[in-house]
N, C-alpha and C positions, 0 to 999 in steps of 0.2 A: 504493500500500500504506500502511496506516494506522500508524503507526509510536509507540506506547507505552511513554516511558522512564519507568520506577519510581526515583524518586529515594531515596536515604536521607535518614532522616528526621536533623533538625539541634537539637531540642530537648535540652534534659533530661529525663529518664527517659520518653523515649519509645520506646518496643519497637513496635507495631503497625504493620502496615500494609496498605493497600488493597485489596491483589490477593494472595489465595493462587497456590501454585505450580499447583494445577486450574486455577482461572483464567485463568494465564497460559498453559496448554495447549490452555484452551477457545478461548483468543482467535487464537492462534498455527492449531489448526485453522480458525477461519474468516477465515485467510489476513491475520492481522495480520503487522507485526515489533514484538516485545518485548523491549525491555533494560534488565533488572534491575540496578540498583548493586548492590555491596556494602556490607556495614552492621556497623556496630560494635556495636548497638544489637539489630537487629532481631529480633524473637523467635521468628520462623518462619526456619531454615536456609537460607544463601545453596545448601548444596547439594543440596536440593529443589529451586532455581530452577534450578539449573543442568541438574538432570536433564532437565526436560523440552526440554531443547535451546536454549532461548533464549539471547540474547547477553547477557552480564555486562561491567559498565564498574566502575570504580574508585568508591570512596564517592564523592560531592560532584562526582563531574565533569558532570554535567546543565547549566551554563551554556557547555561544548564538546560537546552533543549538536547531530544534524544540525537544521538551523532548521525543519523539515516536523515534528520529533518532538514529540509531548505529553507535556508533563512530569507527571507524577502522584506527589502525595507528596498527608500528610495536614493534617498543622500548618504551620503559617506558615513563611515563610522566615527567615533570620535579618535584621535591620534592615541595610540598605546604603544606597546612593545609586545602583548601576551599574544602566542600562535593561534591562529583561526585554524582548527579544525575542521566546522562546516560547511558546506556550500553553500554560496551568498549570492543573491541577486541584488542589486544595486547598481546604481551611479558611480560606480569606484574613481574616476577621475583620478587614475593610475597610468592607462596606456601611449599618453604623448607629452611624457618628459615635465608633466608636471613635479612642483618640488617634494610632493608627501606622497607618489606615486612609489619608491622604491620602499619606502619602510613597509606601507602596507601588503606589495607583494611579498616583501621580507617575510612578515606574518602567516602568511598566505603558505608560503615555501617552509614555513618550520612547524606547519601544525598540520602540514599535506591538503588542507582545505582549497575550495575550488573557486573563484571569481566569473559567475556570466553577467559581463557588465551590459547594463541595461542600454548605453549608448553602441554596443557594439552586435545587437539584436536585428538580424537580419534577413530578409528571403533570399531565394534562388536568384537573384538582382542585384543585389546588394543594398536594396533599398530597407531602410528603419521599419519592425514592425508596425511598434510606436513612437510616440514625439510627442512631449510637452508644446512642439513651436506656436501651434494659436495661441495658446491662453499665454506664451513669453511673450507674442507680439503686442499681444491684447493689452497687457500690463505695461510692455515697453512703453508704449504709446500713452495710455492714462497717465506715467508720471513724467514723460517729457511734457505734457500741458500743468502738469502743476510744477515744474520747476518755470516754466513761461509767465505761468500764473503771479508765482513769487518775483519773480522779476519786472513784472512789470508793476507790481503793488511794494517795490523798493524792500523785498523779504527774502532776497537774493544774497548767496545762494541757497537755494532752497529746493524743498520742501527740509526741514532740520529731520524727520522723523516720517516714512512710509509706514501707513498701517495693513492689516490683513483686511478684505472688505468677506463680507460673508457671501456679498452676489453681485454678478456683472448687473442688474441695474441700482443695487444701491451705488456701486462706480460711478456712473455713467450720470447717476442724478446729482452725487459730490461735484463731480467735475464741471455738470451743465451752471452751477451754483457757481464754483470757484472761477470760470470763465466770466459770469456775468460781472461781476465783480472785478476784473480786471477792464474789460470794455468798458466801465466805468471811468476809467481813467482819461478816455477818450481814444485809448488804440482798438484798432480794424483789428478783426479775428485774424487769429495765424494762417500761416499756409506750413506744408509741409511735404517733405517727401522722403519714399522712403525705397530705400534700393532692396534689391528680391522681393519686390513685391507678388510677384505670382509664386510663393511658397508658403510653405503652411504659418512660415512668422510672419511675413510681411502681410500675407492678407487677415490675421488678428490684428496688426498695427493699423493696417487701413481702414478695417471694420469699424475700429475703436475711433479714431479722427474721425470718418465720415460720420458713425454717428452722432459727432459734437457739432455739425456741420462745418467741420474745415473742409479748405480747398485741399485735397491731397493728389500732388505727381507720383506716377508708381512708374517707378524701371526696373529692370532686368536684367539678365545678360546683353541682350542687344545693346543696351543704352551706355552702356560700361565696358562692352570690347572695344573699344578703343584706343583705353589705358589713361586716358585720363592728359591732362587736369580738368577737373568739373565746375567751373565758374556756376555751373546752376546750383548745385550745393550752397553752394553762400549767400544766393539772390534766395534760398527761402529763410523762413523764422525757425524752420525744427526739422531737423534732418535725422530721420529714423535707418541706425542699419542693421539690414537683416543680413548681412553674408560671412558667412564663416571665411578667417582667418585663415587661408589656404596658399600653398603655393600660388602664384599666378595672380591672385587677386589686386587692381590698384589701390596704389592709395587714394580715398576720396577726401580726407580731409588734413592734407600736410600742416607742420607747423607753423610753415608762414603764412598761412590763413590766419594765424594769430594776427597777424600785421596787415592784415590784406584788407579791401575796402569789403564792406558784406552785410547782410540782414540778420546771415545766421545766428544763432546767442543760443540755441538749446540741440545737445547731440544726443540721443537716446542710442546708445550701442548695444544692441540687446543680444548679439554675438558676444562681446565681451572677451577677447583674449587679448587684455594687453600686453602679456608676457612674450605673445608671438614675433620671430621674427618680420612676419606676413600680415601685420597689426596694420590696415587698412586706415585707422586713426590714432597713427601716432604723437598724441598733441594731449597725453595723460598715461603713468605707467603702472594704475591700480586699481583693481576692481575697487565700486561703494556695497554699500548693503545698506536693508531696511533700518540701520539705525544711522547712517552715514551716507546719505544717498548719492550727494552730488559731490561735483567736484570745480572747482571754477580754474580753467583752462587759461583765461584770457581776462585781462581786466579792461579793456577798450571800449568802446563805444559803439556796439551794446557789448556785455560782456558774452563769454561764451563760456558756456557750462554743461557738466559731460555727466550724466545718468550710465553704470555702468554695472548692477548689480545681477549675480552671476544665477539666481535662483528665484525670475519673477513669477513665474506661475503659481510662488507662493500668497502669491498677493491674492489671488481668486482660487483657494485650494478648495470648493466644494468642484466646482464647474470643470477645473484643471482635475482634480483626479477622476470624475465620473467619466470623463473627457478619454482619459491615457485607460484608466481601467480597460473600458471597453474595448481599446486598439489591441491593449496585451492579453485579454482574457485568452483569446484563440491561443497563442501560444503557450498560456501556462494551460489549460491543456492537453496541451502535448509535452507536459513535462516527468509522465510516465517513460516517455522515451526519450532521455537526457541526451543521451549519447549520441544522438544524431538529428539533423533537422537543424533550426534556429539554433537549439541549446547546443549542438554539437559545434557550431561554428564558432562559435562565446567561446566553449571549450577549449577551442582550436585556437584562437588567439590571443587566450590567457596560459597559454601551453609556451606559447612562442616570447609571449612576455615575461613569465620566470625564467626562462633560458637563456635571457640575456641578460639576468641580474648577476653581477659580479660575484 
């Protein structure tokens, strides 16, 4: 029997999580065992889990679950030293030379336990089962209007503090609220645009603007093979990016944009790798978080300020988990047959990643 322990999650302001209580009802009928922690955090009720009959273990106890059971949480674990035994499904944010990647395979390689990292979850394609990207775009977006916001009501830089919202329209009515309020001042609504727009981030980014009624430009690859410089980038108020940090990609927003004549004043980077070589906006060198959102880039006229927090989907974790649940149910699933399929490829190159730990 296939044995699925749902861990609580161990971050800061983390609410979401992997498996709704269907879920764990769908899996339990096709003759799984499923044990849900309790959670201090979590935003979907432990007594929905409870209903559907599955076993409940105490928050945090998943390092004395039985050793056959698969640990599933979303975000990393917290930083230790003790060998991971288990097999873990998660976010590991181990496999591309991140800095706390080598300890945790470390762990990983001295307790023989197994990593299927949830971003490296794939079909015959190599495309993502699943993906948080709507609800990253969705959130990217909501806080680059309220860092806009701050600034134009002289509360710059800002916002000092993102919260968790319970629901895409409590969002969505905050922000129509926080916008009127700026318009007060006598500034014309923003415009904005935002690159990959036709992917699953970019069109949550767009949804989220259009609904406030901004004017939003959406491009793509077409619009950015070129290589760039993008004088359009700087003629809007809020430039949203959606493109992964990859070989080949231009830079859209170089550092002498700092100096340069422009509208731009708000960067919402919801890709987020500053550490990369391949860092598209090289003009800030560190992630913010919900308690540290912004970062002010440029002190000019208007100034320009960089939203860069690496975990937004947390910001709408009922919406964003019911969201991903559904995309990964099909494969957990099929996690009676670990060894091959999706899980086997996980397998395949967390196999390849301890092998080149020194």
């Amino acid at each position: 029997m296939t044995h699925l322990w749902v861990r609580a999650e161990q971050r800061g302001n983390e609410q979401r999580v992997g498996i709704t209580p269907e879920g764990v009802q769908s899996l339990m009928a096709d003759g799984f065992r499923v044990t849900v922690e309790e959670s201090s955090s979590r935003a979907l009720p432990i007594a929905a889990y409870r209903a559907t009959g599955c076993e409940i273990a105490a928050e945090g106890s998943w390092p004395k679950a039985p050793a056959d059971a698969i640990i599933f949480g979303l975000k990393e674990l917290p930083v230790g030293t003790s060998p991971l035994p288990h097999r873990h499904i998660m976010f590991g944010h181990a496999f591309k030379g991140q800095a706390d990647g080598p300890a945790l395979l470390s762990r990983f390689k001295a307790g023989g336990g197994t990593l299927y990292d949830l971003e490296y979850l794939t079909d015959e394609t190599g495309r993502r089962v699943a993906a948080f990207g709507y609800w990253a775009g969705f959130a990217g977006a909501a806080i680059a209007l309220m860092v806009w916001t701050a600034e134009q009501l002289g509360k710059g830089p800002g916002p000092h503090k993102v919260d968790v919202y319970p629901g895409r329209d409590k969002l969505i009515n905050s922000l129509k609220e926080n916008l009127a309020q700026a318009l007060e001042t006598g500034r014309s609504k923003p415009d904005a645009i935002v690159i990959g727009a036709l992917g699953r981030v970019g069109t949550g980014a767009s949804n989220c603007l259009e609904a406030l009624g901004l004017k939003v430009t959406k491009w793509d690859m077409a619009e950015t093979a070129h290589g760039g410089p993008f004088p359009e980038i700087l003629a809007h108020d809020i430039f949203v990016n959606c493109i992964l940090a990859n070989e080949g990609v231009p830079v859209f927003v170089p550092k002498s944009a700092l100096e340069s004549p422009r509208r731009l004043s708000v960067i919402a980077d919801i890709s987020c790798d500053p550490g990369s070589p391949y860092n598209p906006i090289p003009i800030y060198d560190h992630a913010t978080s919900f308690d540290d959102p912004v970062i002010r880039a440029g002190d000019g006229n208007p100034p320009l300020d960089v939203m860069a927090i690496d975990n937004l989907p947390s910001m709408l974790p009922v919406e964003s988990s019911e969201d991903y649940a559904a995309q990964l149910l099909p494969s957990l699933r099929a996690l009676s047959n670990i060894e091959r399929g999706v899980w086997g490829r996980a397998q395949d190159i967390f196999k390849k990643k301890i092998s080149e730990l020194d």
